[in-house]
C-alpha positions in Angstrom: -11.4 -3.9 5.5 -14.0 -2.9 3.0 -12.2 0.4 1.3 -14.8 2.9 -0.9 -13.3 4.4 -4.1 -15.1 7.1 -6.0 -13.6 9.2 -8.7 -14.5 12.2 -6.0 -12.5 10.8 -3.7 -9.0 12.1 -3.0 -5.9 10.6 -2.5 -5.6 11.4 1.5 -8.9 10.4 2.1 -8.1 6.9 0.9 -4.8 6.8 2.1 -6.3 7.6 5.4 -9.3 5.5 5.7 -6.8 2.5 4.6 -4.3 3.7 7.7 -7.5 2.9 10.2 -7.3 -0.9 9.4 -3.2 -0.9 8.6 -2.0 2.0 10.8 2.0 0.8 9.8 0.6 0.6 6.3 0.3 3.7 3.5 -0.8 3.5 0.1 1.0 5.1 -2.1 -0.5 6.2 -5.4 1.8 6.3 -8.9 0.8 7.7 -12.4 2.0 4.2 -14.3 2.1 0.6 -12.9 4.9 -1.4 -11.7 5.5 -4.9 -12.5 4.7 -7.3 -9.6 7.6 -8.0 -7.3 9.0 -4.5 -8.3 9.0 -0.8 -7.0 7.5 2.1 -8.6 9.6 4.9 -9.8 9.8 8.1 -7.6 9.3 10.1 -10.9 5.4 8.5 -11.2 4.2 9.0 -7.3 1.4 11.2 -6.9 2.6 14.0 -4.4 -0.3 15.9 -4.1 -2.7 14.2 -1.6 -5.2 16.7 -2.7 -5.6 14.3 -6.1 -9.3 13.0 -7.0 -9.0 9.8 -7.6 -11.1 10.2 -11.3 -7.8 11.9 -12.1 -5.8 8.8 -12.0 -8.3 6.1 -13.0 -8.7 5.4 -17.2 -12.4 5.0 -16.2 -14.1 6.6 -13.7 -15.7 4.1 -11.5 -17.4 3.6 -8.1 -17.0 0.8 -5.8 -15.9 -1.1 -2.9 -12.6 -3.0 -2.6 -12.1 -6.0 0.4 -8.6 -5.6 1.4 -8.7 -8.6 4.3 -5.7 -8.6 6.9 -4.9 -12.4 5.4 -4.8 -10.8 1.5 -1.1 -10.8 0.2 0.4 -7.3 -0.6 0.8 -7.5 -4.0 -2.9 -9.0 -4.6 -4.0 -5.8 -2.7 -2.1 -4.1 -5.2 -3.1 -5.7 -8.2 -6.9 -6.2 -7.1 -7.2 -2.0 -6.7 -5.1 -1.9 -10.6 -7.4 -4.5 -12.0 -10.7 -3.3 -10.8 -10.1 0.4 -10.5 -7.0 1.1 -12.4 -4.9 3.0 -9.8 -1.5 2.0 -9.5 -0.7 2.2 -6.0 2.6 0.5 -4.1 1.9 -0.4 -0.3 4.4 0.6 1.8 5.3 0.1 5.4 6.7 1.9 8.4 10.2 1.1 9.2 11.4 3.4 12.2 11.0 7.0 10.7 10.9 6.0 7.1 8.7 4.9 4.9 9.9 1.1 2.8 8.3 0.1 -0.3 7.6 -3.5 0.8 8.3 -5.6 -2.9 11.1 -7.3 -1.7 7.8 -9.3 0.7 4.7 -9.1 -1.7 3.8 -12.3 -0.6 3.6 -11.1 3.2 0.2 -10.5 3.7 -1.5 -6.9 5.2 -1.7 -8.0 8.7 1.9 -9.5 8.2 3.5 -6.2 6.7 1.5 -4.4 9.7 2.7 -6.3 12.5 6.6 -5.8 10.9 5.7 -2.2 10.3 5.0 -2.4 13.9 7.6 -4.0 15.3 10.0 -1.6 13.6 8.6 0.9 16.4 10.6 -0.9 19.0 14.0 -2.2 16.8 14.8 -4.9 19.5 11.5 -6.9 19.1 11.0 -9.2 16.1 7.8 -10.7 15.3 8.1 -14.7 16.8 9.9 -17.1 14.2 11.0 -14.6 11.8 14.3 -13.1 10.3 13.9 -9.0 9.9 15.1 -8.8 6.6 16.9 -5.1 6.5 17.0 -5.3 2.5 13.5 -4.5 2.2 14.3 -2.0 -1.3 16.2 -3.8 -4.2 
């Protein structure tokens, strides 16, 4: 997916043009960066959707990021903190709940999707894979 960021834009419209390609998917925005492999802290998430994006960027900047299904998670994150600087955690649907997925970084987008989506029906998992329960550290 090719994703537009403007400093006009706000936080739900991203979030929502991201959901299109990775409906199981959400990306969460944070005021400080985590390290790779880590979650964010509550305290830093952005709760107001309503957010411009120039708000949270060091440097406003305009652009378009490729976020391809076969991209690993935390090089989506770290491609939108290196070339926009907004700190954002991808997170993925389990059942009613939202998990922070850095316990499987390396799973790619279409990867995390598909588990986000299997999590809609608990007695299907994906073909030749363990559901690993202990998604948060």
């Amino acid at each position: 997916m090719r994703l537009h960021i403007s400093p006009e834009k706000t936080v739900q419209e991203v979030q929502q043009a991201f959901q299109v390609e990775y409906p199981y998917l959400q990306l969460s925005f944070f005021t400080q960066p985590h390290r790779a492999f880590k979650g964010s802290p509550a305290e830093y998430m952005v709760k107001d959707v309503s957010t411009p994006l120039g708000a949270l960027m060091p440097e406003a900047k305009s652009g378009f990021v490729d976020l391809p299904p076969d991209l690993p998670t935390f090089e989506a994150e770290a491609l939108l903190e290196r070339t926009f600087g907004l700190h954002v955690q991808i997170m993925r649907k389990s059942g009613n709940t939202w998990l922070v997925t850095s316990a499987t970084d390396r799973l790619t987008l279409a990867e995390q999707n598909a588990r986000g989506k299997a999590s809609e029906n608990p007695a299907f998992l994906p073909p030749d894979e363990e559901f690993d329960y202990r998604e948060q550290e």
